[in-house]
N, C-alpha and C positions, 0 to 999 in steps of 0.2 A: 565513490570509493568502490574497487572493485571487491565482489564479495569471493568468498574463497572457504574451502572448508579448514580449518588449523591442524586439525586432529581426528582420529577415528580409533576407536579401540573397539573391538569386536569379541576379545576376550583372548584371541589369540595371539594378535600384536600387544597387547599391553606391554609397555614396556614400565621399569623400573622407578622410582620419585628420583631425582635427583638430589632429595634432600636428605639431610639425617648425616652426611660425609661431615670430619670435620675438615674445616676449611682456614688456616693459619690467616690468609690474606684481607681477611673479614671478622671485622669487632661484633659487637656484642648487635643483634638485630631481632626483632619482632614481627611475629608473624602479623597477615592486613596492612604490609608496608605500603601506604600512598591510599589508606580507605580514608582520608577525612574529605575527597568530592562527593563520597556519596550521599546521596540525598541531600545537598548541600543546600539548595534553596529551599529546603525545608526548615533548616538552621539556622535562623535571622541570630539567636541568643548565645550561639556556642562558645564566643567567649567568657561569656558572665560562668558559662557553666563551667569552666577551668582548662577546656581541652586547650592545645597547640593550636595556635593560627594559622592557615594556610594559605596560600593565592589561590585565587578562584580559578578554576579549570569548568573541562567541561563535565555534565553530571555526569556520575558511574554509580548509579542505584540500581541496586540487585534486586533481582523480583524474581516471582517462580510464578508457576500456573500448571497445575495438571488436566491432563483428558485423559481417562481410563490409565492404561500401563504405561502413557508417556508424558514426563515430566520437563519443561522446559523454562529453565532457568536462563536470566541475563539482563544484561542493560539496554536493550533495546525496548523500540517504544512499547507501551501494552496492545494495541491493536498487531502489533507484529506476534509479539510471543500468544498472544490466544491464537490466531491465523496458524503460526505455527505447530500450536498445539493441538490444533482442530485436524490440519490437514496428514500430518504424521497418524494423529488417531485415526483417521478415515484411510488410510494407508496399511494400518495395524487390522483393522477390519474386511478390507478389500482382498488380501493377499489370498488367506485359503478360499474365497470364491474363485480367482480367476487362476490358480494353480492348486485345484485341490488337490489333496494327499500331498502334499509336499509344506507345508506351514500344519503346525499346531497352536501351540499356545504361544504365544509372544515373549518373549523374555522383555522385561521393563527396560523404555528407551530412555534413557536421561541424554538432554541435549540443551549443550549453553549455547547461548544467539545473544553477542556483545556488539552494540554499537561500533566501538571500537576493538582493533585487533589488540591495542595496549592494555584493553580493560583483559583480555582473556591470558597474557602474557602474565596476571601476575598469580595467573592459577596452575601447580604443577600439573604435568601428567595424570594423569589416573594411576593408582597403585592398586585397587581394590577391583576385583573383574563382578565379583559376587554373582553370576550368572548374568551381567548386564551388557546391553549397546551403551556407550559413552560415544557422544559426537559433540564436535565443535567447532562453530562457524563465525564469520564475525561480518561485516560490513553490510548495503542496504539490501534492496532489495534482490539486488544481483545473487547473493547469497543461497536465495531460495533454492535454484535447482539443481546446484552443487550440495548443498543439504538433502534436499529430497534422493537424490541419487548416491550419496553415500548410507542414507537412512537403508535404503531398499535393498543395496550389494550387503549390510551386514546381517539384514535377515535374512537374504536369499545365502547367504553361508550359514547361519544356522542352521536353515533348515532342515529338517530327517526325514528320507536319505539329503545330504546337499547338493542342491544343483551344482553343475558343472558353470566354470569360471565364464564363459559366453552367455550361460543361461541367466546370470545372473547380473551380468554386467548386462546384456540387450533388456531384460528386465526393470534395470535402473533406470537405464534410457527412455524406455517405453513411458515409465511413471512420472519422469521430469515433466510432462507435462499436465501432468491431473489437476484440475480444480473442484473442488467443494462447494457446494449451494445448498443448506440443510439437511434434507437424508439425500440428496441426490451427488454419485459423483461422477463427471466427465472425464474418460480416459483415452488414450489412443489417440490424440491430434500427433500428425505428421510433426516433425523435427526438421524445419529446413536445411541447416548444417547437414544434417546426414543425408537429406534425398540430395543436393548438391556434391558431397563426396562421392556416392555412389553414382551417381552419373558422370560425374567427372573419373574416376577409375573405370579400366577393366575389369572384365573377370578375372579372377586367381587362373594361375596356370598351375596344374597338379591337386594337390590334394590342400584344400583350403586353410589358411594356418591359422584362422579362426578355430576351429573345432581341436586345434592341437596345442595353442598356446595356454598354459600358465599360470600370464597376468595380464591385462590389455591397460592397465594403470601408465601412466606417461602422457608428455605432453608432444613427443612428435608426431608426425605427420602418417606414419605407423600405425601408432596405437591410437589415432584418431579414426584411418579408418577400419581398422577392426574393430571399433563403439559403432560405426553407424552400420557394421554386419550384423553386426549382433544384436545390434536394436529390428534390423530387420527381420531378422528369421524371427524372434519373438513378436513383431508386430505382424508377420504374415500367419503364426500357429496362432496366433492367439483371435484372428481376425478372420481368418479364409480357411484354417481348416476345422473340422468338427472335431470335438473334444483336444482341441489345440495345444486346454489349458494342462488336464490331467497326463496329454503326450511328452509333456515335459518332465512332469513329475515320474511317469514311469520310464524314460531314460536314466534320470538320478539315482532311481532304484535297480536298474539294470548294470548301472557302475559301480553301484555301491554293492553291487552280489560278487561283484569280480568276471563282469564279462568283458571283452574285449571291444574298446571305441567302434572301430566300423561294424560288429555283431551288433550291440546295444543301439546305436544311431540305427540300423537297417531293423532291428526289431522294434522301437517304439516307433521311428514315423514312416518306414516303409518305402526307402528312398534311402540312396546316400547322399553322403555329407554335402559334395558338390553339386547334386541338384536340388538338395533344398534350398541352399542359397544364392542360386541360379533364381530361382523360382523367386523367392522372397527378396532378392531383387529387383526384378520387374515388377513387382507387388507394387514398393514403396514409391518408384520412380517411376510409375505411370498415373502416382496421386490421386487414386480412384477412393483410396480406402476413407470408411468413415468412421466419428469417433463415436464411443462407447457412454451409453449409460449406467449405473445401477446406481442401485435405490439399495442404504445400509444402514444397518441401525449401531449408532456409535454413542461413546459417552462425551457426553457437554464437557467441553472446557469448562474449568472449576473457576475459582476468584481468585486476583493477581494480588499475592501475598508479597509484602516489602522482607529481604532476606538481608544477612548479612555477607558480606563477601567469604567470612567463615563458615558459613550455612551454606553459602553456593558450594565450595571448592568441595565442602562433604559430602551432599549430595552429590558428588559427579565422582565420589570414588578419589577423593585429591587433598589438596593442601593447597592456602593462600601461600606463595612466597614469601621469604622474609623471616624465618621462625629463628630462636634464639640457636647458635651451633656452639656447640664445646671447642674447648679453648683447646690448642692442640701444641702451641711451643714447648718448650721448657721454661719460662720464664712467661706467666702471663698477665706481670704487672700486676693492674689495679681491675682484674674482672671481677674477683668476690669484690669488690669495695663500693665499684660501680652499680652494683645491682638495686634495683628499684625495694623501695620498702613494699611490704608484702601486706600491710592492712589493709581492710577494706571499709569503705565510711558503712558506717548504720544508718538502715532507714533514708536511702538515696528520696528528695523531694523528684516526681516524675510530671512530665507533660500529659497532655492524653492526646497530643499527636506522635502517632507512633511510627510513622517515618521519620520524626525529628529525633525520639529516644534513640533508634536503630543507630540514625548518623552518628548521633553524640556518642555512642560505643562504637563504632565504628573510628570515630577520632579517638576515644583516649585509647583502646588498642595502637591506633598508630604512633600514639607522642609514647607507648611504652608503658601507659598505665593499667597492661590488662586485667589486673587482682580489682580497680575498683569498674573498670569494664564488665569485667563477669557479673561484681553485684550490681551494677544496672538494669544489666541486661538480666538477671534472675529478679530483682525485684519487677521490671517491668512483666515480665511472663507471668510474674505470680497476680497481679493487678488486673489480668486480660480475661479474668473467670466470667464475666461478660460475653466474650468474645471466642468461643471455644475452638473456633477454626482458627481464628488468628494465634491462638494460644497454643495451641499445636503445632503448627507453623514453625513459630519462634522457639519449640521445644529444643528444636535439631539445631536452632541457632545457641544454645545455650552447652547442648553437649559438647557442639564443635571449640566454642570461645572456653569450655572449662578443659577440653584437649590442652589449648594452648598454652593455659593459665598451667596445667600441671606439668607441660612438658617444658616449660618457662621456669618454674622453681627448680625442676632437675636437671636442667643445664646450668643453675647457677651453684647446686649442689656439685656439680659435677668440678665445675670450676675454681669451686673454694677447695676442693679435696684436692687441686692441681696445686693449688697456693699451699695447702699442707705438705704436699711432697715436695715442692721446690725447698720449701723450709727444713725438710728434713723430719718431720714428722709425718715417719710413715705410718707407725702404728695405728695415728688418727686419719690418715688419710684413705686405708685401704677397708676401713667399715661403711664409708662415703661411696665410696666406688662401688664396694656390693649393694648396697641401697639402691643406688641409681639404676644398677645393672637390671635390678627384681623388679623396679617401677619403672622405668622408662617401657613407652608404648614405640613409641621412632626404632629400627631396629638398627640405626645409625648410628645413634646414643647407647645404642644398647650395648651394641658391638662393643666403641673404643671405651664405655666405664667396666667392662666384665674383662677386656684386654688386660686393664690398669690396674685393676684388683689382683688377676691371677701371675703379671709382669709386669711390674709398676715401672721397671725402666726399662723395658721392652720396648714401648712410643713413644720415646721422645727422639725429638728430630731436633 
């Protein structure tokens, strides 16, 4: 499978959930639509336990693992997401050595790594930036250095001042190849793609469109090789000249004062644009350079906690697909009628294997029974006083599944007040509406019930 990154949110691209709209064309739906694979072969008994049967697929078990500020949630193997989580940390630590003054503190990485690109499809956007990187990648191992290289471009744009779009894009490049071996990490091995591009190109004629472009993002032939320019001048400052790494940092800061590109290039490295990368390309393509050591001291990947698909989508700032939406006709039939009873059994009997309990909430969310889902999944948390990392863990999984559970009663609140007004009781219908309006957390929900309250025949279509 070829790996690929899906998504990047940097904080500035964040775009919108697409959920919360209402949507006429779609009945009554629950959020974790298609969670009963996960953890599946963990679930020899889940019928006895009441959930919906399902064909067996391949597993889709959520897990998490942190190292220091970066958190790596997914369905790939456990040796993948710790690797993961090791080498992004060793990355998170690495930066202000070899570009000081340019990195401070890290803003916390969250990144999902899904076996499958299907598994990560059923997780929206990110809606919540909260000062975070959100990434997201999916397939084997191929995946790695499109991850590592999107990992690095979003902190090299945070950075204060930010690097300029070359320095941080050759920067990504440079790191695609790093490995990890205890405190030790290996950086700077040659990129054959790029020493092959640049030898197969010319020189730029004029003024280099590296140092003046933008975005070098794309996949033609273009902005391919403006990555292996730009990987070079960063591989030549950071390799062959002295203090190569801070010459970087004091250009970003020379742009960020409001000096003028060829002043701030000609006062940080002392040269213009087109002979430095004149220069840093005979660097790369005459293969002399060698790679880097250091020696860091970083934080252990932690222990790979079993999540629920609801627990992953909130940690990453998101939502699982699938959540209940308000009913949006004029006539919406039988949705209050349809609605699931809202008890919850007392005193759920529990397993003490606790990827099996996860699944088993994980299916009755999906057959739509999330009110006894919640008390599972609360009474298993409360059971885990034992286990106080696991119990912690499974805290976030419990906030996220009582999200649902509440925003689940008020879309069906929302939809009985629809069936009030079709019937012409509006007096009882428009106290329904402000309810919804003052509790709904969805600003989607929130929107079309505070509509209906203040113009009750205003929306209907």
């Amino acid at each position: 499978m070829e790996g690929r990154i899906l998504r990047v949110v940097d904080g500035r691209d964040a775009r919108a959930l697409p959920h919360g709209r209402p949507r006429p064309e779609r009945g009554r739906t629950i959020l974790l639509r298609a969670l009963a694979p996960l953890l599946a072969a963990f679930l020899p008994a889940a019928g006895t336990a009441g959930a919906a049967a399902r064909p067996a697929g391949p597993p889709e078990s959520w897990r998490k693992v942190e190292a220091g500020p970066v958190t790596v949630v997914g369905t790939a193997s456990d040796p993948r997401l710790v690797e993961t989580a090791a080498t992004l940390g060793a990355l998170v630590a690495i930066l202000p050595e070899i570009v000081p003054g340019a990195f401070g503190s890290c803003p916390p990485l969250v990144v999902a790594l899904a076996h499958e690109p299907e598994h990560l499809a059923r997780i929206s956007l990110p809606s919540r930036e909260e000062g975070r990187i959100v990434l997201a990648a999916a397939g084997g191992t191929e995946a790695r250095e499109a991850l590592v290289h999107a990992a690095v471009t979003a902190l090299a744009r945070r950075s204060r001042p930010a690097l300029p779009e070359w320095a941080a894009t050759g920067l990504a490049e440079y790191l695609t190849t790093v490995s990890v071996s205890g405190p030790r990490v290996t950086l700077g091995r040659l990129v054959p793609r790029n020493v092959s591009l640049l030898r197969a190109a010319g020189p730029p004629a004029g003024r280099p469109a590296l140092f003046a472009a933008l975005s070098i993002a794309g996949d033609g032939p273009a902005e391919a090789l403006l990555r292996a320019e730009a990987w070079a001048v960063v591989h030549y400052l950071l390799h062959s000249v002295p203090d190569g790494g801070p010459l970087l940092a004091r250009h970003a800061a020379l742009l960020a004062e409001g000096r003028g590109a060829d002043v701030a290039f000609a006062e940080a490295f002392g040269e213009s644009e087109r002979s430095l990368l004149l220069r840093a390309r005979a660097h790369v393509v005459a293969g002399r350079s060698l790679a880097r050591f250091l020696s860091i001291v970083r934080a252990p990947a932690g222990r790979v906690l079993p999540l629920t698909r609801a627990g992953a989508a909130g940690l990453l700032g998101a939502i699982a697909t699938g959540r209940a939406v308000p009913a949006v006709g004029a006539d919406v039939g039988s949705a209050a009628a349809t609605s699931p009873p809202t008890g919850r059994p007392s005193s759920p009997a529990l397993s003490r294997d606790v990827p099996a309990e996860v699944d088993l909430v994980n299916r009755l969310i999906d057959a739509g029974r999330e009110e006894e889902a919640l008390a599972r999944l609360e009474a298993l948390h409360a059971a885990l006083g034992r286990d106080p990392e696991m119990q912690r863990a499974l805290g976030w999984d419990v906030a996220e599944v009582r999200r649902v559970v509440v925003h689940n009663r008020l879309v069906r609140r929302y939809n009985e007040a629809i069936g009030l007004l079709n019937a012409g009781r509006l007096a009882e219908a428009l106290p329904v509406f402000r309810e919804v309006a003052e509790k709904a957390e969805d600003p989607g929900l929130r929107r079309v019930a505070w509509e209906r309250a203040t113009a009750p025949d205003g929306g209907r279509r």
